[in-house]
C-alpha positions as a Markdown table, in Angstrom:
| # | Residue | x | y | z |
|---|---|---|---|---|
| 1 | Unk | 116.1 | 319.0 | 33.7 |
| 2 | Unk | 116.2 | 318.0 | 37.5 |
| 3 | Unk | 112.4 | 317.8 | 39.5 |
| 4 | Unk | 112.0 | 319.7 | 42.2 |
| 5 | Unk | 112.5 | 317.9 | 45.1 |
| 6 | Unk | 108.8 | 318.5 | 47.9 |
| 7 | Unk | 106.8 | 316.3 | 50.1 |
| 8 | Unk | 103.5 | 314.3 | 49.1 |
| 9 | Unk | 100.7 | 313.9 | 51.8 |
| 10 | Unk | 99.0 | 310.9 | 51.0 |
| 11 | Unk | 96.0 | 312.2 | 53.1 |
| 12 | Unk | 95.7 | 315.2 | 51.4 |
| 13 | Unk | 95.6 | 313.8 | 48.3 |
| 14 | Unk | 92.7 | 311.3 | 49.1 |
| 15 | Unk | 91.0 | 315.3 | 49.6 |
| 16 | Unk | 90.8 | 315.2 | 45.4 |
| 17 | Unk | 89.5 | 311.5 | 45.4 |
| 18 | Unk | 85.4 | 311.6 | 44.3 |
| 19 | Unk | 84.3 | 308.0 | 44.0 |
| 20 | Unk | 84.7 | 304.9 | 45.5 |
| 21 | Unk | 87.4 | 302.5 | 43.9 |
| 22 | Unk | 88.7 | 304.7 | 42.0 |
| 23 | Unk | 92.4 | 305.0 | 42.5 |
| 24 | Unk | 94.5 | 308.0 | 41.7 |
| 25 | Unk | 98.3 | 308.0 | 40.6 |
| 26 | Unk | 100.0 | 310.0 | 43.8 |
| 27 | Unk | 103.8 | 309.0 | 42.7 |
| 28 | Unk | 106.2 | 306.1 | 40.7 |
| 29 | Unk | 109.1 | 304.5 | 42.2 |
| 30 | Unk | 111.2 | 302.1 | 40.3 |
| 31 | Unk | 108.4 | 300.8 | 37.8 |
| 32 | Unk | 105.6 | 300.8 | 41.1 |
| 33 | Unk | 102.9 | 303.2 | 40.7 |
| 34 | Unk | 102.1 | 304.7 | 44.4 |
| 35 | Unk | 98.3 | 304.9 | 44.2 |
| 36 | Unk | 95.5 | 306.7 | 46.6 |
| 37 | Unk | 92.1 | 305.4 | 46.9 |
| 38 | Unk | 88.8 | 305.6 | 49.0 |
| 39 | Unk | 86.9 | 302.5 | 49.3 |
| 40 | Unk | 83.9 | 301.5 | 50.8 |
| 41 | Unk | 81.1 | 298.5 | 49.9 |
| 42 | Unk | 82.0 | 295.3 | 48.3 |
| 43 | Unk | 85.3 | 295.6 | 45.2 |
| 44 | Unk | 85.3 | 292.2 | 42.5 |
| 45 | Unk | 86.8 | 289.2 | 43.3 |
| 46 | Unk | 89.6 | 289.3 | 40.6 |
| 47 | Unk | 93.6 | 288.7 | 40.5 |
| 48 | Unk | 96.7 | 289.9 | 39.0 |
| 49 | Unk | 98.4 | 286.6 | 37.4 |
| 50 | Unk | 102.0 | 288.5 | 37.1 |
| 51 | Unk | 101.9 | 291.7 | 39.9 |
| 52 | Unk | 101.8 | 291.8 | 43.6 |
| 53 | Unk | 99.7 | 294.5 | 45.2 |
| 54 | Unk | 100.3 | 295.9 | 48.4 |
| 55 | Unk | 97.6 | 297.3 | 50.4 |
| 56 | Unk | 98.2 | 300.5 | 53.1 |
| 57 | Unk | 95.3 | 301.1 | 55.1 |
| 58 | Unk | 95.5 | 305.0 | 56.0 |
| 59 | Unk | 92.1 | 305.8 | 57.7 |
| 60 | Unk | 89.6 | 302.9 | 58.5 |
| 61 | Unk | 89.7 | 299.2 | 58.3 |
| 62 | Unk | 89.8 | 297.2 | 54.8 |
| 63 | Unk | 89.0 | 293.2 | 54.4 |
| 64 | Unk | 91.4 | 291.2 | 51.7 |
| 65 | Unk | 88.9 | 288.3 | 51.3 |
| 66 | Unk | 90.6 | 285.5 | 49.8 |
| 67 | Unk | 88.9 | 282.1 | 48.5 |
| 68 | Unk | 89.8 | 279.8 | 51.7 |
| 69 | Unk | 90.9 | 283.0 | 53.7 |
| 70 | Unk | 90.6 | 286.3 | 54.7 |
| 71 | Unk | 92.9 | 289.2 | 56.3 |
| 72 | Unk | 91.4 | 292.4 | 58.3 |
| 73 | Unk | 93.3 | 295.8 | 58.1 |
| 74 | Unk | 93.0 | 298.3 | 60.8 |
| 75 | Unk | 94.7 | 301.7 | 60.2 |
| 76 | Unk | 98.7 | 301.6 | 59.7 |
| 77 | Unk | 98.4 | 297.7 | 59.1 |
| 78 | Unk | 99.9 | 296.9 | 55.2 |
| 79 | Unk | 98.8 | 293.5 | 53.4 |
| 80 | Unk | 100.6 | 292.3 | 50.3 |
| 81 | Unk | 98.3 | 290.1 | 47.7 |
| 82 | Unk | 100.3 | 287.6 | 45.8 |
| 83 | Unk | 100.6 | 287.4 | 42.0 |
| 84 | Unk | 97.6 | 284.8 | 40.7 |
| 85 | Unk | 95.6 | 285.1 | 43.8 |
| 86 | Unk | 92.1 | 285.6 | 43.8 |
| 87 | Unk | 91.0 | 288.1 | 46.2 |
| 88 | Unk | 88.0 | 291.1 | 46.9 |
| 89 | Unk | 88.6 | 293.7 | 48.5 |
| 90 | Unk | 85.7 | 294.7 | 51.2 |
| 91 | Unk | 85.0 | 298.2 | 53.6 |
| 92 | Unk | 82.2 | 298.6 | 55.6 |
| 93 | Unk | 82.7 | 301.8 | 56.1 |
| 94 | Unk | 84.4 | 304.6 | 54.2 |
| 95 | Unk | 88.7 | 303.3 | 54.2 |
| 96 | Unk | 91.1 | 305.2 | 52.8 |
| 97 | Unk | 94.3 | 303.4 | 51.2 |
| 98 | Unk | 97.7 | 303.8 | 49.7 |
| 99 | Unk | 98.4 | 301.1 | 46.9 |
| 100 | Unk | 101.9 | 299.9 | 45.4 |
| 101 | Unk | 101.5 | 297.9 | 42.0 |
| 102 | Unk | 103.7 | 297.8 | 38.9 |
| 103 | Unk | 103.2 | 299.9 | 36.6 |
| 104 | Unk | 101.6 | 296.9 | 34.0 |
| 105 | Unk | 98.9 | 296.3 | 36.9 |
| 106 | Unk | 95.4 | 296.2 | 35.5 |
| 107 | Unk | 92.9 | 297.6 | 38.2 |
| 108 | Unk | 90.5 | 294.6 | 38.3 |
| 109 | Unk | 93.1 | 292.1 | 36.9 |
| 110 | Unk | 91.4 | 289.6 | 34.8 |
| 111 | Unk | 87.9 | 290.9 | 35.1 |
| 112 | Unk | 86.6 | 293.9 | 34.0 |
| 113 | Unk | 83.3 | 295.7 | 35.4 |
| 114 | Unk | 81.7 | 299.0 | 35.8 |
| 115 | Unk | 84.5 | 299.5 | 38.3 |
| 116 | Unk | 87.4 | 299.4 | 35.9 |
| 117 | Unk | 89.3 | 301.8 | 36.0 |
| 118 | Unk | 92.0 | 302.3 | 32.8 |
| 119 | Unk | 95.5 | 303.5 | 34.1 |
| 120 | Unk | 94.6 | 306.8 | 31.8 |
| 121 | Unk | 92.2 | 307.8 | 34.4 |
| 122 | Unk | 94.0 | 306.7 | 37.4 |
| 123 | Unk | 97.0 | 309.1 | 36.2 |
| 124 | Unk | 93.9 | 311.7 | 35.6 |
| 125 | Unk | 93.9 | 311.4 | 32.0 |
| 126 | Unk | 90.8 | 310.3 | 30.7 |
């Protein structure tokens, strides 16, 4: 059975995204889960010992905060987070952003809060 072959807007996607760090399966691509999300406040310093995570900022700015470093995103500007690296994401203000992670990346890596989010209902199944 082929898929039918169509377009996916990334910012109208974000339009069926509630709450806050809460990121919603948009499309896979060889093993890479293509992720929405709307940020805003303070994330969790945690890491992802075996993925990288690359971080599109669509609308607004996004901080990566790192232990001795830190990298500001403005809209259009992309940011990839090493495997093993602590970091926290931070938005003052409402950001919206695209994510690329493996498929076997756990939303708060090693940590788990009241922010965890399982990859059931990231895909909008739970």
């Amino acid at each position: 059975m082929t898929t039918p072959l169509k377009a996916t807007n990334l910012l109208n996607e974000l339009q069926h995204v509630k709450e806050y760090w809460s990121p919603r399966v948009v499309g896979e691509v060889n093993n890479q889960y293509i992720k929405v999300a709307k940020v805003k406040g303070t994330f969790t310093w945690h890491k992802h010992d075996d993925e990288d995570e690359l971080f599109y900022v669509l609308k607004g700015q996004l901080l990566i905060e790192y232990e001795e470093d830190r990298v500001l995103l403005q809209e259009g500007d992309m940011h990839v987070v090493p495997k093993g690296t602590m970091h926290n994401p931070v938005a003052e203000d409402e950001c919206w952003i695209a994510l690329i992670e493996t498929v076997t990346t756990k939303h708060t890596g090693d940590v788990v809060t009241e922010q965890t989010r399982s990859i059931e209902q990231q895909l909008g199944k739970g």
